[in-house]
C-alpha positions as CSV (number, residue, x, y, z in Angstrom):
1,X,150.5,-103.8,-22.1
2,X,151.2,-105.7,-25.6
3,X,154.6,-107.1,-23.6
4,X,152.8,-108.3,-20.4
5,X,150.5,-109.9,-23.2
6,X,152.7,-111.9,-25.1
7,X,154.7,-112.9,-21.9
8,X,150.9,-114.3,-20.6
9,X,150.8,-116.4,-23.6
10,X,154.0,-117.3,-23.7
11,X,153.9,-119.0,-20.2
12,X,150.3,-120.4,-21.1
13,X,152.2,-121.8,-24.0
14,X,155.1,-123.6,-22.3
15,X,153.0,-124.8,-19.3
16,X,150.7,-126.7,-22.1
17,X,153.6,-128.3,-23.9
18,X,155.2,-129.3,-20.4
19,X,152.2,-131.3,-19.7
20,X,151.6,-132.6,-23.1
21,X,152.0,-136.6,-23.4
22,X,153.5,-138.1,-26.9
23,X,149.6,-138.6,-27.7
24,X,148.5,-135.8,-27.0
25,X,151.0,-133.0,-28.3
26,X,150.8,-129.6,-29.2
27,X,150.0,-129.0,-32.8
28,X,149.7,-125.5,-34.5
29,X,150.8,-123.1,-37.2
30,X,152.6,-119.4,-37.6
31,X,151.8,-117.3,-40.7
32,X,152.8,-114.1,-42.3
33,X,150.9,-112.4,-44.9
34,X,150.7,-109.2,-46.5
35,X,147.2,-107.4,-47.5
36,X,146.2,-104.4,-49.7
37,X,144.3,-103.2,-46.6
38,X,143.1,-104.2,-43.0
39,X,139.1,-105.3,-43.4
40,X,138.1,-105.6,-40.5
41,X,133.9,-106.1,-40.5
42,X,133.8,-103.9,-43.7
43,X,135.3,-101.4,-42.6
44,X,138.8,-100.0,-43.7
45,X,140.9,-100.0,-40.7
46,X,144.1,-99.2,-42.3
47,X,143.4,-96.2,-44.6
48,X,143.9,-97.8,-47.4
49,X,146.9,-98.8,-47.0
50,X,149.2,-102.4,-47.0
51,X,149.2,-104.4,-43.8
52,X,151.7,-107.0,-42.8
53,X,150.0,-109.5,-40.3
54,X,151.6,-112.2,-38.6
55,X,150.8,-114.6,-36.2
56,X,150.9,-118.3,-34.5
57,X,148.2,-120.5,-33.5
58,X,148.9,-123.5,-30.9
59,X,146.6,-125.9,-29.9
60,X,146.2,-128.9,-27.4
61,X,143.4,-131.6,-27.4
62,X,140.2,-128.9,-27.7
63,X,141.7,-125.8,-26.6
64,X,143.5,-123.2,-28.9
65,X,145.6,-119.6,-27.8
66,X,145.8,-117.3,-30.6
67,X,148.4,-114.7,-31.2
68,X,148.0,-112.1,-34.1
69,X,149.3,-108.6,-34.7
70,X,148.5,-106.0,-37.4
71,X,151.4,-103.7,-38.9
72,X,151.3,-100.1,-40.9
73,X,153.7,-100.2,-44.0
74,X,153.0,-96.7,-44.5
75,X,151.6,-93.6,-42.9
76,X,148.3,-92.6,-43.4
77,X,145.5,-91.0,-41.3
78,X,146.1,-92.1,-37.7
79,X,148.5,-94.5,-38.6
80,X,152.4,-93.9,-38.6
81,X,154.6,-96.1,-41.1
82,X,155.5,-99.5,-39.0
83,X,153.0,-98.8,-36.5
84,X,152.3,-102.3,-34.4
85,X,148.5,-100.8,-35.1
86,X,146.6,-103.8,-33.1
87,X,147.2,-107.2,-30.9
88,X,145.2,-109.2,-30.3
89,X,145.1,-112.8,-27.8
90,X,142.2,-115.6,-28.5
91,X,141.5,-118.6,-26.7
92,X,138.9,-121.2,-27.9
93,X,137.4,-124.1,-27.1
94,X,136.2,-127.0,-29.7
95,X,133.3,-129.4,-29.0
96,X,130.9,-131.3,-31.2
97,X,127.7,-131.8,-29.4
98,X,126.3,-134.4,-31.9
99,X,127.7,-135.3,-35.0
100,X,126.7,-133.3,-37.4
101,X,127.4,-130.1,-35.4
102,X,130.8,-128.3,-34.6
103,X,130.9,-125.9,-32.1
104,X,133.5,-123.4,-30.8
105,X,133.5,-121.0,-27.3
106,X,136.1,-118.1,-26.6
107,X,137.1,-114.7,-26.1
108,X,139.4,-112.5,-28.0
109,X,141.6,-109.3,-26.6
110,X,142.0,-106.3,-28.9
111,X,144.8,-104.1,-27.9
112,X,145.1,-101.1,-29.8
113,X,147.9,-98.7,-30.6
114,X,145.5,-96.3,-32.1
115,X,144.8,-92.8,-30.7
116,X,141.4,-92.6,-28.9
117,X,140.5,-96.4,-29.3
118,X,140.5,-98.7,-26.3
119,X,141.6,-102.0,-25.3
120,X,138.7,-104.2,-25.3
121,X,137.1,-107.8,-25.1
122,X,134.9,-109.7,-27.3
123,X,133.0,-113.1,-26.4
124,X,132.1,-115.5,-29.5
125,X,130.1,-118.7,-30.5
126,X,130.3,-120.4,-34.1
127,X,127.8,-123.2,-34.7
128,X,129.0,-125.3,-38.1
129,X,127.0,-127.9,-39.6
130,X,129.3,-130.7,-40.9
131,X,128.0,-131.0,-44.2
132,X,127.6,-129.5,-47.9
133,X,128.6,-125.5,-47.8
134,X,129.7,-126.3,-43.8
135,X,126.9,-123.5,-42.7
136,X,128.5,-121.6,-40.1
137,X,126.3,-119.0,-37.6
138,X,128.5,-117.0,-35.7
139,X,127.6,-114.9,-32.7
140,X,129.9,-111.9,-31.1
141,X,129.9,-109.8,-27.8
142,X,131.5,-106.8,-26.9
143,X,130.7,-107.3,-23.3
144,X,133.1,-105.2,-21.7
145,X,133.0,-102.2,-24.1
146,X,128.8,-101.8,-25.1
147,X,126.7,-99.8,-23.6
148,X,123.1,-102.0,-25.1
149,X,123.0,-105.0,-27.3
150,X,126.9,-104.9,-28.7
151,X,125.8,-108.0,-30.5
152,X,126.9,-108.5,-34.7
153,X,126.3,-112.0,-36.1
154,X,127.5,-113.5,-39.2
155,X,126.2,-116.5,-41.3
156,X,129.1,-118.1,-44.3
157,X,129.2,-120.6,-46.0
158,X,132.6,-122.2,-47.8
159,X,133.3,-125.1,-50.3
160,X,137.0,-126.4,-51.3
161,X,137.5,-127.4,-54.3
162,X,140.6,-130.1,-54.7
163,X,142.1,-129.0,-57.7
164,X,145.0,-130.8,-57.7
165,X,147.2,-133.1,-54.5
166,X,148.7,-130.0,-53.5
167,X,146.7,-127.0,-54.5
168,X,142.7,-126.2,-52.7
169,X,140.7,-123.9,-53.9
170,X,138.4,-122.1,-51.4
171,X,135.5,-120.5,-52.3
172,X,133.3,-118.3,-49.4
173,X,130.3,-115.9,-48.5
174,X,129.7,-114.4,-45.6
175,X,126.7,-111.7,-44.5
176,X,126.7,-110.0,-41.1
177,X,123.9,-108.2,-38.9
178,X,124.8,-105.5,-36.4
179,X,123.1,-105.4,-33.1
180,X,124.8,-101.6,-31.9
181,X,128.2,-103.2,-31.8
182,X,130.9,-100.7,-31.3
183,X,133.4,-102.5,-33.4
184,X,130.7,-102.1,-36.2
185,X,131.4,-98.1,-36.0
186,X,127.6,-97.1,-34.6
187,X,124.6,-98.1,-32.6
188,X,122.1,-99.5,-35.1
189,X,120.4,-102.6,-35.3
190,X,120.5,-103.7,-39.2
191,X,122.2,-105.7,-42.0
192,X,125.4,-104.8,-41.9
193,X,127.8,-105.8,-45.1
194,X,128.6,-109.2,-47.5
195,X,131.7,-110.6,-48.5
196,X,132.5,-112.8,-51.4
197,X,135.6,-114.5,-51.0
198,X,138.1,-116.7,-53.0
199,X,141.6,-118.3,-52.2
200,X,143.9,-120.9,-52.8
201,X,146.2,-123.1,-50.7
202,X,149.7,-124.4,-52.4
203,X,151.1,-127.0,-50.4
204,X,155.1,-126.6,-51.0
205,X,155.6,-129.5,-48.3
206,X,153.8,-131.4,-45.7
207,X,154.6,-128.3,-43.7
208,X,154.6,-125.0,-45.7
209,X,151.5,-123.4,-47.1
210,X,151.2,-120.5,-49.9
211,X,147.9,-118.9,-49.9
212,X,146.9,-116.1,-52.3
213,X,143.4,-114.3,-51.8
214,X,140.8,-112.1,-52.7
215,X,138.1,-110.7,-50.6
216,X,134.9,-108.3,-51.5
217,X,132.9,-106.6,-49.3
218,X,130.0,-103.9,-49.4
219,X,127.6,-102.5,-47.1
220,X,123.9,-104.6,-47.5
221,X,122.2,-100.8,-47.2
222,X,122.1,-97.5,-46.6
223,X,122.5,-97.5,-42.6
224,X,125.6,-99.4,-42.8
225,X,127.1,-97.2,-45.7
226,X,126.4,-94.2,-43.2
227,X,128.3,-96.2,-40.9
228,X,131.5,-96.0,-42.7
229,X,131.2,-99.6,-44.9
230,X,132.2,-98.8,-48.4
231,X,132.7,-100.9,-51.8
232,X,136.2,-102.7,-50.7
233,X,138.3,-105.3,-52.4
234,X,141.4,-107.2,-50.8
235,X,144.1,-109.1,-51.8
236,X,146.7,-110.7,-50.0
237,X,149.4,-113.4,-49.8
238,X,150.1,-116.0,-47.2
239,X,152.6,-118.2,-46.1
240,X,152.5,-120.4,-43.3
241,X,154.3,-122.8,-41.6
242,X,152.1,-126.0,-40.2
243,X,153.5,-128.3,-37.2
């Protein structure tokens, strides 16, 4: 399945460069970074373990494909050392309505190499206000896997601070609610977790990034602790190349 995938977005891929103009060319970026864990909506999804991610994203005029891939680097739990754990394929679409607002449309497919869990889709909309904190209300849909709702929103908020030509610093917070989404681990409608978030982009050249992080998330209450969302901190490095 994760073959027939990639090939699918390979071929999306060339057919959008082939029809690209000079004006109008491809842009994107691939990355590789390396976490202490894989957080994925508060919840550990790599038993505490380090994760090597990697991915590209391309993008012409409004429309962006995603590709991104989550592997094991050591056994633990389910997971098998070097396990290609989860893929998954996004397409989006950015508009601005008015102004001041910044929207984006699309759908992201989780493949899993996890016993038990399912391949499965998930429909979003983000809503950013261009100005101070760049507000951002972001809605998610399980459609193909929920049985109810399968609805979990987040509202963030982010700042960059310009330290220096070459070096951002990002600062970020983030709190979700879960409408009995099953990515969430159970049916209940309630405040999920938080995150608190801090990172920094080092501009080598035009075209390589270095970008060390830390993340912290904890469950808002007792339903989501239940739920499996602990006290979790993450750190990680990235490098990416922009084009």
């Amino acid at each position: 399945m994760k073959k027939c995938i990639v090939l699918m977005a390979a071929l999306l891929t060339a057919t959008v460069a082939s029809t690209a103009s000079a004006e109008d060319k491809v842009t994107g970026a691939a990355y590789v970074v390396t976490y202490s864990k894989y957080l994925f909506r508060g919840l550990d999804s790599s038993a505490n373990q380090y994760v090597v991610q990697g991915g590209m994203d391309l993008s012409y005029k409004n429309i962006t494909l995603s590709y991104w891939t989550n592997v094991q680097t050591r056994g633990a739990g389910a997971y098998k050392r070097s396990d290609n754990t989860e893929t998954d394929i996004t397409l989006n679409y950015a508009f601005s309505p008015v102004e001041l607002v910044s929207m984006n449309v699309g759908n992201t497919f989780y493949t899993f190499d996890v016993p038990g869990v399912n391949d499965t889709n998930e429909l979003y909309l983000k809503t950013t206000l261009n100005s101070l904190l760049a507000p951002t209300l972001a809605i998610y849909w399980y459609w193909d896997e929920s049985t109810k709702n399968g609805l979990f929103y987040t509202l963030s908020v982010g700042h960059t601070i310009q330290a220096m030509k070459n070096l951002g610093v990002n600062l970020g917070a983030l709190v979700s609610y879960n409408m009995e989404n099953p990515s969430a681990s159970a049916a209940y409608n309630n405040l999920h977790n938080y995150e608190l978030s801090v990172s920094a982009d080092y501009s080598l050249t035009d075209q390589i990034k270095i970008s060390p992080s830390y993340l912290y998330s904890n469950a808002f209450n007792s339903v989501a602790r239940n739920a499996g969302v602990n006290d979790e901190s993450v750190i990680g490095i990235k490098a990416a190349f922009v084009f």
